[in-house]
C-alpha positions in Angstrom: -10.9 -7.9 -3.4 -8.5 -10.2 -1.1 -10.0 -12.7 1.0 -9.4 -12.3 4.8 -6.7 -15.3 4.4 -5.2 -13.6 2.0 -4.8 -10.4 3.7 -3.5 -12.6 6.6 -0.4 -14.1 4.2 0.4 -10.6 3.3 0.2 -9.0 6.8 2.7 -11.4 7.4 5.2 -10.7 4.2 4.7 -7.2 4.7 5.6 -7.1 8.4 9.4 -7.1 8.1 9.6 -4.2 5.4 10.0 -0.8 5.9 8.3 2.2 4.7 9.4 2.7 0.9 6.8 5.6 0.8 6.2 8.5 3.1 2.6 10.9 2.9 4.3 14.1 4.2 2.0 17.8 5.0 0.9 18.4 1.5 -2.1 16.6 -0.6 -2.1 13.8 -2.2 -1.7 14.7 -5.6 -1.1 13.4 -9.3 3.0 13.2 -8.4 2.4 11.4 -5.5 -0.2 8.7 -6.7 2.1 8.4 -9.9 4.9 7.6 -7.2 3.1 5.0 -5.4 2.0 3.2 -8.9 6.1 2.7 -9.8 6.5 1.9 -6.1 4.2 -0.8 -6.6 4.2 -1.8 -10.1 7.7 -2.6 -8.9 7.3 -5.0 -5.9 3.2 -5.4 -5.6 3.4 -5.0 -2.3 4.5 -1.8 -0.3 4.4 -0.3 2.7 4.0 3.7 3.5 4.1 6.0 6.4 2.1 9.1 7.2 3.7 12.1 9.2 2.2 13.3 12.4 2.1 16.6 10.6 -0.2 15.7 7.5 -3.5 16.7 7.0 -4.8 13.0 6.4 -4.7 10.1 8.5 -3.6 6.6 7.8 -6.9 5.7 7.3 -7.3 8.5 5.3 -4.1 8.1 2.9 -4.8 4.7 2.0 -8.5 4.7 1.0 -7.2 8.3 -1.0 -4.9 5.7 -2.9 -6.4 2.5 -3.0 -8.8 4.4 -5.4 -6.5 6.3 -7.2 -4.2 3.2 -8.4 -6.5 0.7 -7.7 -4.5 -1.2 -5.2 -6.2 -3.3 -2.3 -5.4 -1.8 1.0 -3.4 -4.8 3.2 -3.6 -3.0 6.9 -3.6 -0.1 8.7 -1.9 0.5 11.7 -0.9 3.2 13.8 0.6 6.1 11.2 1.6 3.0 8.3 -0.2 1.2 6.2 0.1 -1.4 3.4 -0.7 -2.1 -0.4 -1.2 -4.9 -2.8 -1.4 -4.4 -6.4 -0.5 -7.8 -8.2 1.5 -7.6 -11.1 -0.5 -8.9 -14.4 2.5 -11.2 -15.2 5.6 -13.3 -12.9 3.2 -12.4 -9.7 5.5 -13.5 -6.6 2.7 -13.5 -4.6 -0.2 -15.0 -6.7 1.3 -18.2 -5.7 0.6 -17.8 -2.1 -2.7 -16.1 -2.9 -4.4 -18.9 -4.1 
């Protein structure tokens, strides 16, 4: 669980990025939480946008994954949201976390 402080430090990292991960019409499925697991096993930290024409919300879409891949949930706004899964090893971010 990420302190309030911490979820301020990577508001701010994540504000700059774009979407590397886009929740279209269809459900969430195995594929798709498999996708955003590499997404973030890869960089920790990742942002993803839902369409106007899915059947989940943003709010929606990242509780769905935060439990499937065991990610924290950063922010939601609007139709994106953001993740934090630290890497178990060479964390960028742990620094800054602590």
């Amino acid at each position: 669980m990420l302190t309030s402080k911490q979820r301020a430090i990577l508001r701010g990292k994540a504000n700059t990025m774009e979407p590397v991960y886009i929740i279209g019409k269809g459900e969430i499925d195995g594929d798709v939480i498999q996708g955003v697991l590499d997404c973030l096993t890869a960089r920790e930290l990742i942002k993803l946008k839902v369409l106007d024409n899915s059947m989940y919300s943003a709010r929606e879409a990242a509780d769905v994954l935060t439990e499937a891949t065991g990610a924290d949930c950063v922010q939601v706004i609007g139709s994106k949201f953001v993740l934090y899964l630290q890497k178990k090893k060479e964390s960028q971010y742990a620094a800054l976390l602590k």
